[in-house]
Each structure stands twice: as C-alpha cells, then as structure tokens.
ROPASE-402023 format. One line per field, with one value per residue: y, z, x of N, C-alpha, C, O, CB in turn; residue number from 1. Coordinates in pm, 1 decimal, decimal comma. Glycine has a CB too. Layout:
REM ROPASE-402023
n.c2 Y|...;
n.c3 Z|...;
n.c1 X|...;
ca.c2 Y|...;
ca.c3 Z|...;
ca.c1 X|...;
c.c2 Y|...;
c.c3 Z|...;
c.c1 X|...;
o.c2 Y|...;
o.c3 Z|...;
o.c1 X|...;
cb.c2 Y|...;
cb.c3 Z|...;
cb.c1 X|...;
kedo NUM|...;
***
This chain:
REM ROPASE-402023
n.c2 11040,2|11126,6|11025,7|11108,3|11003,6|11068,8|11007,5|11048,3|11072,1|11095,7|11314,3|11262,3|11309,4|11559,2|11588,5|11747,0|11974,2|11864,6|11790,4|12050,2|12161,7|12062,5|12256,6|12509,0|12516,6|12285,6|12236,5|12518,6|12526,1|12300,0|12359,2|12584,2|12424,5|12271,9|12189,6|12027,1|11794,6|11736,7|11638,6|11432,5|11404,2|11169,5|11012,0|10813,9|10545,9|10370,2|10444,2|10627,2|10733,3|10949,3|11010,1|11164,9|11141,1|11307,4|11443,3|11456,8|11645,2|11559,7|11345,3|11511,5|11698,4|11589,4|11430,9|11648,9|11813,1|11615,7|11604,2|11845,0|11863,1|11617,5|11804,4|12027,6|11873,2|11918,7|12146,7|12420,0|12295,8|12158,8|11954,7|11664,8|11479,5|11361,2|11066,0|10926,5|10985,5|10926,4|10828,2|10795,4|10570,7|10669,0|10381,3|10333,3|10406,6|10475,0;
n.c3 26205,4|25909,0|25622,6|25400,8|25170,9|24952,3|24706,6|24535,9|24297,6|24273,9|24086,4|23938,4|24053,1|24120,2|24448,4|24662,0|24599,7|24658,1|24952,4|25028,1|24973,2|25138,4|25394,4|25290,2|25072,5|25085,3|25339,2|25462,2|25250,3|25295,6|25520,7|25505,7|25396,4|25485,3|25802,2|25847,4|26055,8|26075,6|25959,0|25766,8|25627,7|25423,7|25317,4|25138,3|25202,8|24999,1|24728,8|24462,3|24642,8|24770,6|25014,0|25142,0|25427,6|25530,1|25815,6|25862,3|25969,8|25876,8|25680,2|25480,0|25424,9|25383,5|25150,3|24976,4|25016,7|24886,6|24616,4|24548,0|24506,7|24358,6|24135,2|24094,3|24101,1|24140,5|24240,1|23978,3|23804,0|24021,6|24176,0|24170,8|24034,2|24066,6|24170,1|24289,7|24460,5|24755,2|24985,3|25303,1|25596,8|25880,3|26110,9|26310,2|26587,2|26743,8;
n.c1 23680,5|23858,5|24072,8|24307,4|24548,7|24860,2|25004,4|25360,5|25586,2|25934,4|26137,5|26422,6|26747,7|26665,8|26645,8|26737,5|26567,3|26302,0|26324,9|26285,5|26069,1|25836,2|25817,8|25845,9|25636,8|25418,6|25319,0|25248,7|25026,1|24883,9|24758,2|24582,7|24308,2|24020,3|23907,7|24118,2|24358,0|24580,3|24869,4|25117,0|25420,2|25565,0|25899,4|26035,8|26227,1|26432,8|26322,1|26181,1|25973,6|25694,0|25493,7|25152,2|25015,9|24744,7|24519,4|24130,1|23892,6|23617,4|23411,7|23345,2|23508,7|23785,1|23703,8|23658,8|23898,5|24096,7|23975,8|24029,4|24335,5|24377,2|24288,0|24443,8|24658,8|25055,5|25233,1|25344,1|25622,5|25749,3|25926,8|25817,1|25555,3|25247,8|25073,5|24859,2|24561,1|24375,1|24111,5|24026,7|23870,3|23918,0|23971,0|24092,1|24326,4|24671,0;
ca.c2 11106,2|11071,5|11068,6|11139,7|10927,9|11102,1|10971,2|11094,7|11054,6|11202,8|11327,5|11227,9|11430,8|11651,1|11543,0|11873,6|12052,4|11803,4|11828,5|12218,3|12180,3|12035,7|12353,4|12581,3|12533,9|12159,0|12258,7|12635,1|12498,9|12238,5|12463,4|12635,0|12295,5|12333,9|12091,2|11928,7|11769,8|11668,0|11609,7|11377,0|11339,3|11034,2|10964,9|10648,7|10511,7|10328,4|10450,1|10748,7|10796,7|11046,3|10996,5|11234,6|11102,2|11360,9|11326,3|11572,4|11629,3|11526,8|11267,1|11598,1|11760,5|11516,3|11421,1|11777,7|11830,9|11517,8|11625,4|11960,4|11847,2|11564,6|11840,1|12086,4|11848,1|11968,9|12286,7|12420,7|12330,0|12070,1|11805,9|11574,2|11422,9|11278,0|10921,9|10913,4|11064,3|10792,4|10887,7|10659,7|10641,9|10606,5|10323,7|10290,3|10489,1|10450,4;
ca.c3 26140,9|25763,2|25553,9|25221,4|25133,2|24874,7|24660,5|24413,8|24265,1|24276,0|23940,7|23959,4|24091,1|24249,7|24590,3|24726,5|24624,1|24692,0|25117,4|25046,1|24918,6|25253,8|25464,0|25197,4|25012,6|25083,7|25446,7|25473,0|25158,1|25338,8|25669,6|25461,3|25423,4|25559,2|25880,2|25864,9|26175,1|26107,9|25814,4|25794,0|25463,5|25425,0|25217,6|25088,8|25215,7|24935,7|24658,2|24431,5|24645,3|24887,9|25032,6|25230,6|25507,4|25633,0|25869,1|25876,8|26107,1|25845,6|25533,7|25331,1|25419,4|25322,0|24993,7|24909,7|24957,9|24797,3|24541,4|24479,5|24501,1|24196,5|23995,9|24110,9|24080,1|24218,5|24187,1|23841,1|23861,0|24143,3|24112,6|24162,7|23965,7|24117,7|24135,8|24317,5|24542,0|24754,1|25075,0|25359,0|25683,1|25994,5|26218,4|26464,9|26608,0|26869,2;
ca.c1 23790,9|23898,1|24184,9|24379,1|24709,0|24865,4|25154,4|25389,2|25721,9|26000,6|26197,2|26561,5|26861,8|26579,2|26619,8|26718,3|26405,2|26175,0|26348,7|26259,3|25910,8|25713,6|25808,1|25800,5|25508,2|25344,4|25271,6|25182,6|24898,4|24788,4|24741,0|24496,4|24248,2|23900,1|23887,5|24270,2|24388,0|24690,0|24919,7|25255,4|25475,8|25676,4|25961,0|26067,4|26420,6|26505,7|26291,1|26102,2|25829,6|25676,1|25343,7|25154,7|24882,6|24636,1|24345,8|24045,5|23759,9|23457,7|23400,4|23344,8|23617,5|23831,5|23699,4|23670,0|24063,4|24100,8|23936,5|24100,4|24417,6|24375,1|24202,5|24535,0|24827,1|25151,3|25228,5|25416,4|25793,4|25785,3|26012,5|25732,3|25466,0|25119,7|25034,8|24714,4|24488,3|24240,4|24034,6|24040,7|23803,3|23987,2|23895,5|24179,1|24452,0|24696,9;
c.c2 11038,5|11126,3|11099,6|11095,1|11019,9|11070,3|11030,0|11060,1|11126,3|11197,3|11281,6|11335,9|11551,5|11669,7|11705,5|11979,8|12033,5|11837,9|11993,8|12244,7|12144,4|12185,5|12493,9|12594,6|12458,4|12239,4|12375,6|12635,1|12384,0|12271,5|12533,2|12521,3|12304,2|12153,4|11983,9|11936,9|11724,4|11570,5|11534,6|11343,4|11284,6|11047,1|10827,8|10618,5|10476,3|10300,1|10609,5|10774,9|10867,3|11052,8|11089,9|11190,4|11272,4|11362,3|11451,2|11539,3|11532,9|11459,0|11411,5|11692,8|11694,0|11486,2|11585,2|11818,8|11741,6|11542,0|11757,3|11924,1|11708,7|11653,3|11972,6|12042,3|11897,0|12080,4|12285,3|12401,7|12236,1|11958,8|11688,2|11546,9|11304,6|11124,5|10920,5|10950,4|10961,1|10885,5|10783,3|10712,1|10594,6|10520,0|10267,9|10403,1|10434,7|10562,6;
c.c3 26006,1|25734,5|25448,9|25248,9|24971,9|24801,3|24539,6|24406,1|24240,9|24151,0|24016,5|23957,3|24080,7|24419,5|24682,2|24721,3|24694,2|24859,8|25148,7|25058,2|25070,5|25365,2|25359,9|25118,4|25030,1|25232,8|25493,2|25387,7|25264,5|25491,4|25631,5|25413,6|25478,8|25653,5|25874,9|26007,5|26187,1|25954,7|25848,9|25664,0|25477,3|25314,9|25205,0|25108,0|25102,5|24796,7|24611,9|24507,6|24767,4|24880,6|25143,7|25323,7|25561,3|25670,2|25914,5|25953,3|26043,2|25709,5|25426,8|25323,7|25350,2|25184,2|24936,7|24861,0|24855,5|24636,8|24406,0|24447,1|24368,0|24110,1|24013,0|24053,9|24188,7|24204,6|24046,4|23877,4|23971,3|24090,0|24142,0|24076,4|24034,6|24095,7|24147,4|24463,3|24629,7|24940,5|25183,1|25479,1|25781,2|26059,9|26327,5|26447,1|26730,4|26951,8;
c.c1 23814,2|24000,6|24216,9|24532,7|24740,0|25006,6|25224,7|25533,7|25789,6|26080,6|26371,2|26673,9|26772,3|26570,1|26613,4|26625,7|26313,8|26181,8|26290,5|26108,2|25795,4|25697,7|25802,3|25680,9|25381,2|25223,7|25168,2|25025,6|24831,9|24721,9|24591,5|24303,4|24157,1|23909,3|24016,2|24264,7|24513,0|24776,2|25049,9|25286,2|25605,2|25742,6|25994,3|26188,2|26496,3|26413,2|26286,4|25990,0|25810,5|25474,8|25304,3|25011,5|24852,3|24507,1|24267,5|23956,8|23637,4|23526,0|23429,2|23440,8|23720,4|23842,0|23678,8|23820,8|24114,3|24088,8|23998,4|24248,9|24433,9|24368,8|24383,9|24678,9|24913,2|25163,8|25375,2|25555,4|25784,1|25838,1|25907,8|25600,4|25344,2|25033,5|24902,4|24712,8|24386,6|24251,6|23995,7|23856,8|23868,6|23937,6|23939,8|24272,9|24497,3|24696,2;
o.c2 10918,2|11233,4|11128,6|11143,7|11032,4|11114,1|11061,6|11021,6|11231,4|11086,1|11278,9|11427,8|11649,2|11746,9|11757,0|12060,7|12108,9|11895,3|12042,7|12323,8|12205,0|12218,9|12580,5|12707,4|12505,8|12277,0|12359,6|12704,1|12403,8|12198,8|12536,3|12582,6|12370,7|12042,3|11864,6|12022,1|11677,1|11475,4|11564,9|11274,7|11327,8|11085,2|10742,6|10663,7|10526,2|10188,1|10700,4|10838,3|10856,8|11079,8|11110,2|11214,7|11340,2|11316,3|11536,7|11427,7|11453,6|11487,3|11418,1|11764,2|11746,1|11501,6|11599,0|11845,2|11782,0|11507,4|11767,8|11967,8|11729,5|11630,4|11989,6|12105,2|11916,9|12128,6|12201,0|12470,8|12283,3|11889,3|11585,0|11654,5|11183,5|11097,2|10914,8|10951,7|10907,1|10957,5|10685,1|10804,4|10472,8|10557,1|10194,4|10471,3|10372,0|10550,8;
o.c3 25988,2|25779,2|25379,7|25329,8|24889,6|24848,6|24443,0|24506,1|24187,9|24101,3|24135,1|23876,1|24023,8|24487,4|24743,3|24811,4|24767,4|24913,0|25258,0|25130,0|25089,3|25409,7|25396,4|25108,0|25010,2|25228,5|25540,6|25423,0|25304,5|25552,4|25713,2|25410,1|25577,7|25601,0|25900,0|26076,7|26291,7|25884,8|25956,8|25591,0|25521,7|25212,8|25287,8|25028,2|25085,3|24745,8|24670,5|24452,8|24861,1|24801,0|25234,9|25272,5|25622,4|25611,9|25987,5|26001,4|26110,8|25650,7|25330,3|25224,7|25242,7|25111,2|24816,2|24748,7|24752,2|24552,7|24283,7|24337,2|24284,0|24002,2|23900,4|23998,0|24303,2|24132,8|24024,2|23963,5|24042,1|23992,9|24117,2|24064,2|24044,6|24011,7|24050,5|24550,3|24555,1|24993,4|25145,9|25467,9|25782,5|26095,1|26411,0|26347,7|26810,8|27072,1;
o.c1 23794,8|24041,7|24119,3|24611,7|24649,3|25111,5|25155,3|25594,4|25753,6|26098,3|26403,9|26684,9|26821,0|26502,5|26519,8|26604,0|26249,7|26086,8|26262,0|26046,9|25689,9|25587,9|25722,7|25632,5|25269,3|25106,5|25055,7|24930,0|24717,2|24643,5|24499,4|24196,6|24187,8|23914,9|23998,9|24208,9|24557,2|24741,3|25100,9|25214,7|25711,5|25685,3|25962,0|26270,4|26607,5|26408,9|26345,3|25899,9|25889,7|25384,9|25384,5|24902,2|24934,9|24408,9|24317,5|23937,1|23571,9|23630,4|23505,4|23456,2|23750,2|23940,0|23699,7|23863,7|24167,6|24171,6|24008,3|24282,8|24521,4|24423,3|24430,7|24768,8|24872,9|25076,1|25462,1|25609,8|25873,1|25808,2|25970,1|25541,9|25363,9|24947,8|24826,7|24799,8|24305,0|24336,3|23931,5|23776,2|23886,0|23825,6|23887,0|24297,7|24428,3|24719,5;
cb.c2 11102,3|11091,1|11020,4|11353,7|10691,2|11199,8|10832,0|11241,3|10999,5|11217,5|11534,0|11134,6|11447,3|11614,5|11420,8|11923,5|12053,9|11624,3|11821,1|12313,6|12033,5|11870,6|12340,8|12571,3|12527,1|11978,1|12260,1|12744,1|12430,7|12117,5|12618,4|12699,3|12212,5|12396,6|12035,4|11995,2|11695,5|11567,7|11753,8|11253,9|11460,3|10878,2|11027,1|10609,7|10378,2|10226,7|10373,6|10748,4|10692,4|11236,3|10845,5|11373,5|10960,4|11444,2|11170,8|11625,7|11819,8|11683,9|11176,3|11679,4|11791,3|11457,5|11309,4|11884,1|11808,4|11439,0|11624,2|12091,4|11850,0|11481,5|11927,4|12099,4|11924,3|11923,6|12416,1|12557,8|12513,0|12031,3|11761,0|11573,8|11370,2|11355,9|10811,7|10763,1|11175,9|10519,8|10949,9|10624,1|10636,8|10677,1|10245,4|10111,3|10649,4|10388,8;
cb.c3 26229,7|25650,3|25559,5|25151,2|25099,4|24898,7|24633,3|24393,3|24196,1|24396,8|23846,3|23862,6|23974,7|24235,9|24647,6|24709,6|24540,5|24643,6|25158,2|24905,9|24759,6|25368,5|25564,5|25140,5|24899,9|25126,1|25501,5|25418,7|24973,3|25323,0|25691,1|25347,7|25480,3|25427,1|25840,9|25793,6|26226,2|26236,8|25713,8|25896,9|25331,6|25424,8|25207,9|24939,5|25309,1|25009,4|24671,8|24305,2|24633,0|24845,4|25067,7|25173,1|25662,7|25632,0|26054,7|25767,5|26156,3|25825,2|25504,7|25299,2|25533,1|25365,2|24940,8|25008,7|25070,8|24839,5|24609,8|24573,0|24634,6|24154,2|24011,3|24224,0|23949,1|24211,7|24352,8|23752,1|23925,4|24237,3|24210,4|24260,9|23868,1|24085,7|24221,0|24285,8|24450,2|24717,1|25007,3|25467,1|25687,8|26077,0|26181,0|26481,6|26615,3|26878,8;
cb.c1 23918,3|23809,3|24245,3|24378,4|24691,9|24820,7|25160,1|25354,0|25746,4|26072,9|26170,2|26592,5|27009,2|26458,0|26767,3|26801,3|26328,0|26165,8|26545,6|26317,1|25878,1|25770,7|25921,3|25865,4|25528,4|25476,8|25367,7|25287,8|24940,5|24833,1|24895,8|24595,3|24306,5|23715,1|23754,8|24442,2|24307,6|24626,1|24947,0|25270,1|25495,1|25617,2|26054,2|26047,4|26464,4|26573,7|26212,1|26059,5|25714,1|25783,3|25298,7|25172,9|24914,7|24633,5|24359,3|23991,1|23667,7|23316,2|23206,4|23214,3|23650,9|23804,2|23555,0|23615,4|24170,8|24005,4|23839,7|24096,7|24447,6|24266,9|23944,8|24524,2|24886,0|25253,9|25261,7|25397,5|25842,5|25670,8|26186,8|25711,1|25551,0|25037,2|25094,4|24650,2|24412,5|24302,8|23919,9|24260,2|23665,5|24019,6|23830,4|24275,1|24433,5|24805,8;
kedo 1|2|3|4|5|6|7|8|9|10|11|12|13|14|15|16|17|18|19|20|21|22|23|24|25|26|27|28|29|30|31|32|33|34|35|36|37|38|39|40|41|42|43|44|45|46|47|48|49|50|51|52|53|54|55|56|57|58|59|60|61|62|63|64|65|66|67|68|69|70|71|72|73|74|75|76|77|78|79|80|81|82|83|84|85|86|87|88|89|90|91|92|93|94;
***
C-alpha cells in the first residue's frame, strides 16, 4: 500500500469554507482517484494547516494522483493554498 500526505494552508478568517470544502468538493474529487483506499483530512488545533493522508492500492497510483494534484493545485477560490505534495510507502499499520 502507498500514500500521499498533502498539506496546505489555510487563508485567514476562512475557516468556515475551508469546514465546507472536504464534503463538498475535497471528498466527492478524491472518490474519483484511480485505486484510493482510503482518505483522512486533518486539521490543525492550534494552527493554519490542513493535511490530507491518503492510501492507494499501487506505487503508481499514488504517484500519479500525487502528481495531478501538484500540477492542479486547489481548486479556483479555495481558501487554501498548497504547500506540498510527497508520496510515502506504507510499512506498518495498526
């Protein structure tokens, strides 16, 4: 199994979008994902940031989304802005 961490920041006195954006748009897109297994997006308690782990069936799946999603960005109008994109390989779980 492989992954994609994905981080970004959030714009200020946005908050209420950004809570809108994972079931609205984040999720239903990343549903679409060739070989996802499983997506989770974190916020940050006591910062700007929002990271999103998901874990795909294959290496090339992975770096493929990976891939699209650097060359994509966020979408237009999202209160967030893209830090970085990096591609893990799983080698434990509980």
């Amino acid at each position: 199994m492989y992954g994609i961490i994905i981080e970004v920041r959030v714009e200020p006195y946005r908050e209420e979008e950004l809570r809108k954006m994972p079931e609205n748009m984040i999720v239903p897109r990343a549903r679409t994902h060739q070989g996802i297994a499983a997506g989770y997006w974190l916020r940050s308690l006591d910062g700007d940031v929002l990271r999103a782990v998901q874990l795909y069936d294959t290496k090339t799946n992975a770096q493929e989304t990976a891939d699209q999603i650097r060359s994509e960005g966020p979408p237009s109008g999202a209160p967030v802005s893209l830090v970085s994109v990096n591609t893990y390989e799983v080698i434990a779980q509980v």
